[in-house]
LUMVEXMAR-622197 format. One record per residue (C-alpha): x, y, z; residue in three letters. Coordinates in steps of 0.02 Angstrom, whole numbers, plus 50000, padded with zeros to 5 digits. Example, Ala and Ser with C-alpha at 12.3 -4.5 7.8 and 13.67 -1.06 7.14 Angstrom:
BEGIN
{c1 50615; c2 49775; c3 50390; res ALA}
{c1 50684; c2 49947; c3 50357; res SER}
This chain:
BEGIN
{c1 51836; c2 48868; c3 50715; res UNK}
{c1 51893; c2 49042; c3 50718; res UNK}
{c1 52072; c2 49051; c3 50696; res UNK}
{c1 52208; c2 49207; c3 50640; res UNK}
{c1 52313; c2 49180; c3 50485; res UNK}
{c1 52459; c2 49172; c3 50593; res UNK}
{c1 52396; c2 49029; c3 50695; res UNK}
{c1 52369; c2 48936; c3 50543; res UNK}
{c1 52520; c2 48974; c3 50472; res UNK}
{c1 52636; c2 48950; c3 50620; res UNK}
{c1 52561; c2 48758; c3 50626; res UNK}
{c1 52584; c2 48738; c3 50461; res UNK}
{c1 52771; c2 48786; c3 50461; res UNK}
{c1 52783; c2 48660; c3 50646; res UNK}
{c1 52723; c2 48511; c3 50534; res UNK}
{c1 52850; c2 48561; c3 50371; res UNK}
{c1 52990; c2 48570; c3 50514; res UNK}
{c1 52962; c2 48407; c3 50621; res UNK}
{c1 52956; c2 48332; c3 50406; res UNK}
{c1 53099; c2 48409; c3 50332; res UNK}
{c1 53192; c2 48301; c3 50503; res UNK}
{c1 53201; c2 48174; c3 50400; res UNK}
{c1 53336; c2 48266; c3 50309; res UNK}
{c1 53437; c2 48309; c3 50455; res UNK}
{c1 53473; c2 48126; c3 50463; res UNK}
{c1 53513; c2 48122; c3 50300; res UNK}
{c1 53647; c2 48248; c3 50309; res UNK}
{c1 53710; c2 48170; c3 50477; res UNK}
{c1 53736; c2 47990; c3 50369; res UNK}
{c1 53880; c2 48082; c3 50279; res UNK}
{c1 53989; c2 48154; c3 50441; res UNK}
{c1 53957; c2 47979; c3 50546; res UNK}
{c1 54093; c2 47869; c3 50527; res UNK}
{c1 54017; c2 47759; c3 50665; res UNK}
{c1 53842; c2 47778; c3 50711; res UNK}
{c1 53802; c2 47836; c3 50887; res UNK}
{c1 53690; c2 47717; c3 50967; res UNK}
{c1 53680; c2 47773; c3 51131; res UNK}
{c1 53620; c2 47965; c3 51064; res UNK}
{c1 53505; c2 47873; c3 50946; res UNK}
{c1 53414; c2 47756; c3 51075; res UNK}
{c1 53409; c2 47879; c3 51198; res UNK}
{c1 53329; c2 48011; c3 51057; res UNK}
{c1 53202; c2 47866; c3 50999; res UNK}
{c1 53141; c2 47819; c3 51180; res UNK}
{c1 53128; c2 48013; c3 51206; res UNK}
{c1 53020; c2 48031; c3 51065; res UNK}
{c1 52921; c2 47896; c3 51104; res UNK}
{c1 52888; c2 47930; c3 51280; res UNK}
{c1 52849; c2 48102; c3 51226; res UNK}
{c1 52708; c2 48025; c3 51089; res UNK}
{c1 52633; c2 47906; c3 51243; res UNK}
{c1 52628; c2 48018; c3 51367; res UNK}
{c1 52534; c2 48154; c3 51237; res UNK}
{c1 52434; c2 48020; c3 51155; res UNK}
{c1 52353; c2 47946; c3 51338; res UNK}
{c1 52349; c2 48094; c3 51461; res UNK}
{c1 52334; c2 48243; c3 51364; res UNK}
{c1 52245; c2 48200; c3 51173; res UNK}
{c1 52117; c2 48063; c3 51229; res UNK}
{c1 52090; c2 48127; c3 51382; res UNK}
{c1 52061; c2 48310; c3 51317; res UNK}
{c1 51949; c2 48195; c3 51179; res UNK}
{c1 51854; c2 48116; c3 51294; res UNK}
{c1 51800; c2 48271; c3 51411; res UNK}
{c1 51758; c2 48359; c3 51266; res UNK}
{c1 51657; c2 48205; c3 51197; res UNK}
{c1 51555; c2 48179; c3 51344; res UNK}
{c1 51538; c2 48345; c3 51370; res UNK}
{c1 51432; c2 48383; c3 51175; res UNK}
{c1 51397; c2 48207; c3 51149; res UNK}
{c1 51330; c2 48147; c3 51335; res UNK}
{c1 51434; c2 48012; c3 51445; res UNK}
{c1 51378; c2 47887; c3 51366; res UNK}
{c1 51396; c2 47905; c3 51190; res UNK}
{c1 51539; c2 48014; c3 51185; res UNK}
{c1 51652; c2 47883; c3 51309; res UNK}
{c1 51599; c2 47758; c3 51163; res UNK}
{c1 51652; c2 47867; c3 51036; res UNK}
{c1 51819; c2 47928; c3 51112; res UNK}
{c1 51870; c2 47727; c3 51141; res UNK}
{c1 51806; c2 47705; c3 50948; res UNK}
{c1 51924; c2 47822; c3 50870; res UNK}
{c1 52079; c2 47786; c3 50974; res UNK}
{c1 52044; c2 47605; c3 50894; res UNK}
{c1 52008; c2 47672; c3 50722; res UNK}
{c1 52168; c2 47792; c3 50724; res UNK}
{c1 52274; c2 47620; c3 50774; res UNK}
{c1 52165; c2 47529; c3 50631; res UNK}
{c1 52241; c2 47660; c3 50523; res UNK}
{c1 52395; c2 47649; c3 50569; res UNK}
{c1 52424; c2 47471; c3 50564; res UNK}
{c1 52345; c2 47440; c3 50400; res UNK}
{c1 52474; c2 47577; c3 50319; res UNK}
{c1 52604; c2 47473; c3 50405; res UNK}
{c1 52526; c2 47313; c3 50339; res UNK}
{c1 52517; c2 47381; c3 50157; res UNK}
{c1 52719; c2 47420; c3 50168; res UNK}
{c1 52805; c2 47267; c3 50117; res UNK}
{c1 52919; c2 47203; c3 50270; res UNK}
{c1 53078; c2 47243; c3 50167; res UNK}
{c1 53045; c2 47421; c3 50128; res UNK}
{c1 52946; c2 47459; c3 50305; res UNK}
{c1 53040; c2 47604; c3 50398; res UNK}
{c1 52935; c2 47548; c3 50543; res UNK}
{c1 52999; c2 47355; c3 50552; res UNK}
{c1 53149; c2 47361; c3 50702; res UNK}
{c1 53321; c2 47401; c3 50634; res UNK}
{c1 53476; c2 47403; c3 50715; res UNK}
{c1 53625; c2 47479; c3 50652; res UNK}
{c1 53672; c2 47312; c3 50563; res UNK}
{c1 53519; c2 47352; c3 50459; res UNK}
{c1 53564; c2 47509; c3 50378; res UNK}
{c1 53741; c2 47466; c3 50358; res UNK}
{c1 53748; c2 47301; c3 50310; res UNK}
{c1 53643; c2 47341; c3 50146; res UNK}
{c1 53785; c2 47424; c3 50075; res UNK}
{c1 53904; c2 47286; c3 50092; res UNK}
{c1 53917; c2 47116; c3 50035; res UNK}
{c1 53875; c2 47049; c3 49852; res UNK}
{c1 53712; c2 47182; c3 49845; res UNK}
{c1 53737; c2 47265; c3 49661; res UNK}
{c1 53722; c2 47483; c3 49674; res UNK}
{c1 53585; c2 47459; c3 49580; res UNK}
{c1 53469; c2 47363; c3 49717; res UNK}
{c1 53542; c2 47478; c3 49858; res UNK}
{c1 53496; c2 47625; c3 49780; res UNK}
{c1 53301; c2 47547; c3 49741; res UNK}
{c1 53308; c2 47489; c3 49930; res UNK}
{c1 53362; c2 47674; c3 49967; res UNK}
{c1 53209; c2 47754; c3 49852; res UNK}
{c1 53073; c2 47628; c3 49923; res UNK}
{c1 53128; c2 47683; c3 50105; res UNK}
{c1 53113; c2 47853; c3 50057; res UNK}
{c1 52918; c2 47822; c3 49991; res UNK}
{c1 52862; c2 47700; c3 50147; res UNK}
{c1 52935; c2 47822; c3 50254; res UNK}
{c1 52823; c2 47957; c3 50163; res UNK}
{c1 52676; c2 47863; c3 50184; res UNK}
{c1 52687; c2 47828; c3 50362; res UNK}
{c1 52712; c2 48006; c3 50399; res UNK}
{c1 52561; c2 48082; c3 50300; res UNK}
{c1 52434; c2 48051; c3 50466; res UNK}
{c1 52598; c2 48116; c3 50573; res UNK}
{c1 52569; c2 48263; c3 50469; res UNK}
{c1 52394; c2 48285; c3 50487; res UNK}
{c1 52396; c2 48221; c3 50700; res UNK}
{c1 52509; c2 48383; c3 50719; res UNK}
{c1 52409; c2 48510; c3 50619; res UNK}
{c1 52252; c2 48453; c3 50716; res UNK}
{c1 52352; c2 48472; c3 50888; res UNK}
{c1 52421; c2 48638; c3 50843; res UNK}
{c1 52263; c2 48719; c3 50786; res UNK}
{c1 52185; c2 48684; c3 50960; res UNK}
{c1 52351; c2 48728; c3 51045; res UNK}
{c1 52518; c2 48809; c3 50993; res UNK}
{c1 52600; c2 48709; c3 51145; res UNK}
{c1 52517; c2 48548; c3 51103; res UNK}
{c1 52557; c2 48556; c3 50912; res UNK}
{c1 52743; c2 48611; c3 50973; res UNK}
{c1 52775; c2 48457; c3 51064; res UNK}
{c1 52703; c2 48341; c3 50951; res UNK}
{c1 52815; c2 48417; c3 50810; res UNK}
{c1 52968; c2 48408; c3 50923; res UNK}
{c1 52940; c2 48208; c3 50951; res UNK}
{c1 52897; c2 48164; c3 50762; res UNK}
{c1 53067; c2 48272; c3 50718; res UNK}
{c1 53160; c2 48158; c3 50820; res UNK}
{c1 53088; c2 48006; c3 50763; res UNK}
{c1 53108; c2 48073; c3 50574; res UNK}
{c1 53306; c2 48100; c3 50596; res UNK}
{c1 53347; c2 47898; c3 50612; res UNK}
{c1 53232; c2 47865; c3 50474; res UNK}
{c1 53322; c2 47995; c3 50379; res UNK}
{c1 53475; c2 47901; c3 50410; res UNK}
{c1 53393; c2 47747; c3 50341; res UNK}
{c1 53371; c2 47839; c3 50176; res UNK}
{c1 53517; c2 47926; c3 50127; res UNK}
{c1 53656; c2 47787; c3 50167; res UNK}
{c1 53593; c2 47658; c3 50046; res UNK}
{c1 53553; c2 47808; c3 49895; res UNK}
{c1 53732; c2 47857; c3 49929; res UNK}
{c1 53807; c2 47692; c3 49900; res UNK}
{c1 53691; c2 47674; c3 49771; res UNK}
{c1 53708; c2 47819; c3 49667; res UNK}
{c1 53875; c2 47910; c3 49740; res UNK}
{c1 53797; c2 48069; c3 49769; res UNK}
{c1 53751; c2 48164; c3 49916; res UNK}
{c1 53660; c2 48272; c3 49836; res UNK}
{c1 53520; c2 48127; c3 49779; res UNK}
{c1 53543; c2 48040; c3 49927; res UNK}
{c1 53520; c2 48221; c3 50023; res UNK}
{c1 53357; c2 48238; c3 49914; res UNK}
{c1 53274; c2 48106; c3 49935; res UNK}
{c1 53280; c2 48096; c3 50126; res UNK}
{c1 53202; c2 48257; c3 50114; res UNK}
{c1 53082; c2 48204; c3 50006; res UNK}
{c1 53034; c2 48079; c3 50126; res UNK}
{c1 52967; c2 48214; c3 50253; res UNK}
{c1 52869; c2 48306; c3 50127; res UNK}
{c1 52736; c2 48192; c3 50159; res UNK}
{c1 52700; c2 48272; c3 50299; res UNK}
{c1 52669; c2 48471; c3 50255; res UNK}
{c1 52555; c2 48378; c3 50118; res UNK}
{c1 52461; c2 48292; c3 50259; res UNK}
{c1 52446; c2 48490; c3 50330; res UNK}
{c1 52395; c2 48555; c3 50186; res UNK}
{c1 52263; c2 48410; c3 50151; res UNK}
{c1 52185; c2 48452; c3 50352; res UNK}
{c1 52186; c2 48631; c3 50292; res UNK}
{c1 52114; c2 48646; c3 50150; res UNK}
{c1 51993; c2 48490; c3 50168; res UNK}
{c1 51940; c2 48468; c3 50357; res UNK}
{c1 51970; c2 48624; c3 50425; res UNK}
{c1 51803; c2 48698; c3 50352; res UNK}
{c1 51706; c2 48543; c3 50441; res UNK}
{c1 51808; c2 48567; c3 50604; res UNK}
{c1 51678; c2 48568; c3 50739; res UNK}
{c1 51714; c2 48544; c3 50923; res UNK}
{c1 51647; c2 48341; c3 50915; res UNK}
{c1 51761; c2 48331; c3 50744; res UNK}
{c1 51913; c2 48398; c3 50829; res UNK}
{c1 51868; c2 48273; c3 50981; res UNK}
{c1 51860; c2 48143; c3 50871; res UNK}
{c1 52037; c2 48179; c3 50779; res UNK}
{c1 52125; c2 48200; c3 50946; res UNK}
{c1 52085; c2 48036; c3 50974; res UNK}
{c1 52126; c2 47935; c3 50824; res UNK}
{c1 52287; c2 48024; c3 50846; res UNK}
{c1 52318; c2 47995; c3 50995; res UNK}
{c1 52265; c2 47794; c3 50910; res UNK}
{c1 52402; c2 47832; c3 50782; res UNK}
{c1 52535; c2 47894; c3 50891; res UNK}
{c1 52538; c2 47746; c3 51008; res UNK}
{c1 52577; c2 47633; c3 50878; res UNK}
{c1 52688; c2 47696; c3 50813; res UNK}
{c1 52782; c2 47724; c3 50973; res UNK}
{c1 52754; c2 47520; c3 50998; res UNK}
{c1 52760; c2 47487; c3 50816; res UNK}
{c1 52914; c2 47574; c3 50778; res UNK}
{c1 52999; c2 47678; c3 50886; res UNK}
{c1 53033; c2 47565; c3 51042; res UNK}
{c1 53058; c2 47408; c3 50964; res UNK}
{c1 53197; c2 47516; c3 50859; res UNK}
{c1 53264; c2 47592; c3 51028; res UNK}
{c1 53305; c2 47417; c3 51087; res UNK}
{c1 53359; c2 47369; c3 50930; res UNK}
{c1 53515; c2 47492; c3 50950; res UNK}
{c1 53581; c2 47386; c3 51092; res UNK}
{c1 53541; c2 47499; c3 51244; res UNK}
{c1 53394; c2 47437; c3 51346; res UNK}
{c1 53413; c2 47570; c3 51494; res UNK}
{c1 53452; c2 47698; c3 51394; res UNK}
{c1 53300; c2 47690; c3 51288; res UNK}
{c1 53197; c2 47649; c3 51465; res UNK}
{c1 53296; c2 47841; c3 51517; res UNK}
{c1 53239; c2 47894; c3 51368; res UNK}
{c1 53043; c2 47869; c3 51381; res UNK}
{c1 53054; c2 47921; c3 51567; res UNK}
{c1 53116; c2 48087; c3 51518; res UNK}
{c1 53017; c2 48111; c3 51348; res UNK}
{c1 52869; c2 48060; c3 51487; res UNK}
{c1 52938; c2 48203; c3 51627; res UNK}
{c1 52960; c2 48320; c3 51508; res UNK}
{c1 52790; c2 48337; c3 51433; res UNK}
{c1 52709; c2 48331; c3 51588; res UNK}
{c1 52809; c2 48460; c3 51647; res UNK}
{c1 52771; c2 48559; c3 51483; res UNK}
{c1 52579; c2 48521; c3 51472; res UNK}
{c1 52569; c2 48595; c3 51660; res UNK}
Protein backbone atom coordinates (compact mmCIF):
# COMPACT_ATOMS: atom_id res chain seq x y z
CA UNK A 1 0.00 0.00 0.00
CA UNK A 2 1.54 3.17 -1.01
CA UNK A 3 1.02 5.70 1.50
CA UNK A 4 2.89 9.47 2.39
CA UNK A 5 4.47 9.88 5.77
CA UNK A 6 1.89 12.32 6.56
CA UNK A 7 -0.95 9.97 5.98
CA UNK A 8 0.58 7.64 8.28
CA UNK A 9 1.30 9.96 10.70
CA UNK A 10 -1.94 11.94 10.78
CA UNK A 11 -3.74 8.32 11.62
CA UNK A 12 -1.47 7.64 14.00
CA UNK A 13 -1.96 10.91 15.99
CA UNK A 14 -6.32 10.22 15.27
CA UNK A 15 -5.87 6.86 17.24
CA UNK A 16 -3.43 8.58 20.27
CA UNK A 17 -6.36 11.33 20.39
CA UNK A 18 -9.68 9.23 20.42
CA UNK A 19 -7.08 7.16 23.52
CA UNK A 20 -5.85 9.87 25.49
CA UNK A 21 -10.25 10.50 25.83
CA UNK A 22 -10.04 8.46 28.38
CA UNK A 23 -8.34 11.19 30.28
CA UNK A 24 -10.72 13.84 29.51
CA UNK A 25 -13.05 11.93 31.70
CA UNK A 26 -10.74 11.69 34.12
CA UNK A 27 -10.22 15.32 34.54
CA UNK A 28 -14.07 15.91 34.22
CA UNK A 29 -14.48 13.37 37.59
CA UNK A 30 -12.82 16.23 39.58
CA UNK A 31 -15.18 19.47 38.45
CA UNK A 32 -18.60 17.13 38.57
CA UNK A 33 -20.23 17.50 41.67
CA UNK A 34 -23.23 15.56 40.19
CA UNK A 35 -22.80 13.56 37.17
CA UNK A 36 -24.72 14.58 34.08
CA UNK A 37 -26.69 11.76 32.86
CA UNK A 38 -28.60 13.12 30.31
CA UNK A 39 -25.13 14.55 28.39
CA UNK A 40 -23.65 11.16 29.13
CA UNK A 41 -26.46 8.88 27.63
CA UNK A 42 -27.04 11.04 24.95
CA UNK A 43 -22.91 11.04 24.19
CA UNK A 44 -22.90 7.04 24.62
CA UNK A 45 -25.95 6.37 22.23
CA UNK A 46 -24.16 8.92 19.84
CA UNK A 47 -21.15 6.99 19.83
CA UNK A 48 -22.71 3.96 19.43
CA UNK A 49 -24.94 4.75 16.67
CA UNK A 50 -21.99 6.26 15.07
CA UNK A 51 -19.91 2.63 15.53
CA UNK A 52 -23.24 0.67 13.96
CA UNK A 53 -23.94 2.67 11.40
CA UNK A 54 -19.89 2.58 10.29
CA UNK A 55 -19.53 -1.01 11.23
CA UNK A 56 -22.79 -2.30 8.81
CA UNK A 57 -23.08 0.19 5.91
CA UNK A 58 -19.82 1.55 5.34
CA UNK A 59 -16.80 -1.15 6.77
CA UNK A 60 -18.49 -4.55 5.80
CA UNK A 61 -20.08 -3.37 3.08
CA UNK A 62 -16.88 -1.61 1.62
CA UNK A 63 -15.36 -5.36 2.86
CA UNK A 64 -17.52 -7.24 1.09
CA UNK A 65 -17.38 -5.39 -2.49
CA UNK A 66 -13.89 -5.45 -2.25
CA UNK A 67 -13.94 -9.26 -1.27
CA UNK A 68 -15.99 -10.37 -4.03
CA UNK A 69 -14.49 -8.27 -6.20
CA UNK A 70 -10.42 -10.13 -5.73
CA UNK A 71 -11.75 -13.10 -4.15
CA UNK A 72 -14.99 -14.02 -6.56
CA UNK A 73 -18.78 -13.88 -5.12
CA UNK A 74 -18.60 -16.70 -3.71
CA UNK A 75 -15.72 -17.00 -1.65
CA UNK A 76 -15.21 -13.55 -0.79
CA UNK A 77 -19.22 -13.16 0.58
CA UNK A 78 -17.99 -16.25 2.77
CA UNK A 79 -15.08 -14.62 3.84
CA UNK A 80 -16.52 -11.09 4.57
CA UNK A 81 -19.47 -12.95 6.90
CA UNK A 82 -16.32 -15.03 8.47
CA UNK A 83 -14.42 -12.14 9.74
CA UNK A 84 -17.31 -9.98 10.95
CA UNK A 85 -17.84 -13.25 13.20
CA UNK A 86 -14.19 -13.64 14.03
CA UNK A 87 -13.78 -9.77 14.90
CA UNK A 88 -17.02 -10.36 17.44
CA UNK A 89 -15.18 -13.77 18.53
CA UNK A 90 -12.44 -11.42 19.46
CA UNK A 91 -14.11 -9.20 21.07
CA UNK A 92 -16.16 -11.19 23.27
CA UNK A 93 -13.47 -13.47 24.42
CA UNK A 94 -11.39 -10.20 25.67
CA UNK A 95 -14.60 -9.38 27.42
CA UNK A 96 -14.88 -12.91 28.73
CA UNK A 97 -11.22 -12.96 30.00
CA UNK A 98 -12.05 -9.53 32.16
CA UNK A 99 -13.40 -10.61 35.38
CA UNK A 100 -17.14 -9.17 35.77
CA UNK A 101 -15.92 -6.86 38.63
CA UNK A 102 -13.18 -5.11 36.88
CA UNK A 103 -15.03 -5.19 33.18
CA UNK A 104 -15.42 -1.49 31.92
CA UNK A 105 -17.74 -3.07 29.45
CA UNK A 106 -20.36 -4.73 32.10
CA UNK A 107 -23.49 -1.86 32.30
CA UNK A 108 -22.89 0.79 34.95
CA UNK A 109 -24.99 3.37 36.03
CA UNK A 110 -23.97 6.22 37.95
CA UNK A 111 -24.66 4.22 41.23
CA UNK A 112 -21.75 2.13 40.01
CA UNK A 113 -18.97 4.53 39.98
CA UNK A 114 -20.09 6.33 42.95
CA UNK A 115 -21.19 4.00 45.24
CA UNK A 116 -17.59 2.33 45.32
CA UNK A 117 -16.33 5.11 47.17
CA UNK A 118 -18.75 5.00 49.89
CA UNK A 119 -19.79 2.65 52.40
CA UNK A 120 -17.41 0.31 54.61
CA UNK A 121 -14.95 -0.21 51.22
CA UNK A 122 -11.27 0.42 52.82
CA UNK A 123 -8.99 3.21 50.31
CA UNK A 124 -7.03 0.53 49.83
CA UNK A 125 -9.62 -1.77 47.70
CA UNK A 126 -10.98 1.42 45.92
CA UNK A 127 -7.88 2.41 44.75
CA UNK A 128 -7.07 -1.55 43.39
CA UNK A 129 -10.72 -1.40 41.92
CA UNK A 130 -9.57 2.02 40.37
CA UNK A 131 -6.06 0.44 38.88
CA UNK A 132 -7.82 -2.85 37.54
CA UNK A 133 -10.39 -0.52 35.63
CA UNK A 134 -7.69 1.34 34.31
CA UNK A 135 -5.92 -2.11 32.80
CA UNK A 136 -9.44 -3.84 31.50
CA UNK A 137 -10.17 -0.68 30.03
CA UNK A 138 -6.64 -0.87 28.25
CA UNK A 139 -7.21 -4.10 27.02
CA UNK A 140 -10.46 -3.61 25.48
CA UNK A 141 -9.24 -0.69 23.63
CA UNK A 142 -6.01 -2.24 22.01
CA UNK A 143 -8.29 -3.70 18.77
CA UNK A 144 -10.15 -0.03 19.07
CA UNK A 145 -6.74 1.07 18.41
CA UNK A 146 -5.83 -1.02 15.69
CA UNK A 147 -9.91 -0.90 13.93
CA UNK A 148 -9.05 2.97 13.58
CA UNK A 149 -5.52 2.81 12.16
CA UNK A 150 -6.83 0.29 9.56
CA UNK A 151 -9.90 2.71 8.72
CA UNK A 152 -7.73 5.72 8.49
CA UNK A 153 -5.08 4.33 6.27
CA UNK A 154 -7.79 3.55 3.62
CA UNK A 155 -9.55 6.87 4.38
CA UNK A 156 -8.75 10.07 6.37
CA UNK A 157 -12.69 10.57 6.69
CA UNK A 158 -13.34 7.05 7.68
CA UNK A 159 -10.46 6.85 10.31
CA UNK A 160 -11.82 10.49 11.51
CA UNK A 161 -15.14 9.27 12.42
CA UNK A 162 -14.23 6.18 13.91
CA UNK A 163 -11.76 8.16 16.24
CA UNK A 164 -14.48 10.69 17.05
CA UNK A 165 -16.98 7.73 18.34
CA UNK A 166 -14.23 5.68 20.36
CA UNK A 167 -13.27 9.33 22.02
CA UNK A 168 -16.65 9.57 23.21
CA UNK A 169 -17.02 6.24 24.43
CA UNK A 170 -13.41 6.58 26.17
CA UNK A 171 -14.53 9.82 28.26
CA UNK A 172 -17.22 7.75 30.61
CA UNK A 173 -14.79 5.06 31.00
CA UNK A 174 -12.34 7.66 31.96
CA UNK A 175 -14.69 8.69 34.56
CA UNK A 176 -14.86 5.14 35.80
CA UNK A 177 -11.11 5.32 36.48
CA UNK A 178 -10.17 8.33 38.10
CA UNK A 179 -13.09 8.60 40.83
CA UNK A 180 -12.25 5.43 42.66
CA UNK A 181 -7.99 6.20 42.37
CA UNK A 182 -8.97 9.53 43.84
CA UNK A 183 -10.72 8.24 46.79
CA UNK A 184 -8.26 5.78 46.92
CA UNK A 185 -5.12 7.49 46.89
CA UNK A 186 -6.17 11.40 47.34
CA UNK A 187 -4.46 12.57 44.43
CA UNK A 188 -5.50 13.88 41.20
CA UNK A 189 -2.55 13.68 39.85
CA UNK A 190 -2.48 9.51 40.10
CA UNK A 191 -5.89 9.33 39.57
CA UNK A 192 -5.30 11.87 36.38
CA UNK A 193 -2.51 9.31 35.32
CA UNK A 194 -3.84 6.45 35.31
CA UNK A 195 -7.01 7.27 33.31
CA UNK A 196 -4.62 8.30 30.82
CA UNK A 197 -2.84 5.39 31.00
CA UNK A 198 -5.85 3.59 30.25
CA UNK A 199 -6.01 5.03 26.58
CA UNK A 200 -2.49 4.32 25.81
CA UNK A 201 -3.52 1.06 24.83
CA UNK A 202 -4.66 2.25 21.98
CA UNK A 203 -1.61 4.29 20.10
CA UNK A 204 0.15 0.83 21.08
CA UNK A 205 -2.51 -1.02 19.10
CA UNK A 206 -1.37 1.77 16.13
CA UNK A 207 1.88 1.27 16.46
CA UNK A 208 1.56 -2.70 16.56
CA UNK A 209 -0.73 -2.33 12.84
CA UNK A 210 2.17 -0.17 11.76
CA UNK A 211 4.98 -1.64 12.28
CA UNK A 212 3.62 -5.35 12.03
CA UNK A 213 0.70 -5.54 9.40
CA UNK A 214 1.18 -2.71 7.47
CA UNK A 215 4.05 -4.40 5.38
CA UNK A 216 1.45 -7.45 4.62
CA UNK A 217 -1.40 -4.94 3.87
CA UNK A 218 -2.83 -6.15 0.62
CA UNK A 219 -6.20 -5.13 -0.76
CA UNK A 220 -7.93 -8.84 0.46
CA UNK A 221 -5.96 -8.15 3.99
CA UNK A 222 -7.39 -4.73 4.36
CA UNK A 223 -10.92 -6.35 3.28
CA UNK A 224 -10.57 -8.71 5.72
CA UNK A 225 -9.67 -6.14 8.74
CA UNK A 226 -12.57 -3.88 7.78
CA UNK A 227 -14.60 -6.51 8.55
CA UNK A 228 -13.56 -7.98 11.79
CA UNK A 229 -13.79 -4.41 12.78
CA UNK A 230 -16.65 -3.70 11.78
CA UNK A 231 -17.22 -7.53 14.04
CA UNK A 232 -15.51 -5.68 16.93
CA UNK A 233 -17.28 -2.47 16.81
CA UNK A 234 -20.77 -3.89 16.98
CA UNK A 235 -20.17 -5.46 20.10
CA UNK A 236 -19.04 -3.33 21.67
CA UNK A 237 -21.78 -0.91 20.81
CA UNK A 238 -24.28 -3.94 22.17
CA UNK A 239 -21.78 -5.11 24.65
CA UNK A 240 -21.06 -1.95 26.25
CA UNK A 241 -22.08 1.13 25.10
CA UNK A 242 -25.97 0.79 24.89
CA UNK A 243 -26.61 -1.31 27.67
CA UNK A 244 -24.52 1.63 29.61
CA UNK A 245 -26.72 4.35 27.81
CA UNK A 246 -29.79 2.85 29.41
CA UNK A 247 -28.14 2.24 32.39
CA UNK A 248 -27.95 6.19 32.98
CA UNK A 249 -31.71 6.32 33.29
CA UNK A 250 -32.65 7.99 29.90
CA UNK A 251 -34.14 5.53 27.44
CA UNK A 252 -35.13 8.26 24.68
CA UNK A 253 -32.36 10.09 25.07
CA UNK A 254 -29.94 7.36 24.36
CA UNK A 255 -32.64 6.16 21.40
CA UNK A 256 -31.87 10.38 20.20
CA UNK A 257 -28.64 9.61 20.63
CA UNK A 258 -28.06 6.57 18.15
CA UNK A 259 -30.49 8.26 15.66
CA UNK A 260 -28.22 11.15 15.40
CA UNK A 261 -24.73 9.32 15.78
CA UNK A 262 -26.68 7.17 12.77
CA UNK A 263 -27.72 10.70 10.67
CA UNK A 264 -24.66 12.05 11.15
CA UNK A 265 -22.37 9.53 9.60
CA UNK A 266 -24.44 9.02 6.85
CA UNK A 267 -24.49 12.43 6.19
CA UNK A 268 -20.62 12.49 6.60
CA UNK A 269 -19.81 9.23 4.57
CA UNK A 270 -21.92 10.93 1.56
Amino acid sequence: MDLSADHILVVFLLTTLAGLATGIGGFIAFFMKRTDTKALTFALGLSGGVMVYISLVELLGEAQHRLMEFEGHTAGSWIAIASFFGGIAVAALIDYLVPEDENPHEARGPEDIHGQVSGEFSSSRIKRSGILFALAIGIHNFPEGIATFAAGLDSLTLGTSIALAVAVHNIPEGIAVAVPLYYGTGSRKKALFYSFLSGLAEPVGAAIAMFFLFHFLTPTVLAVLFASVAGIMVFISFDELLPMAERWGHHHISIMGIIAGMLLMAIVLI
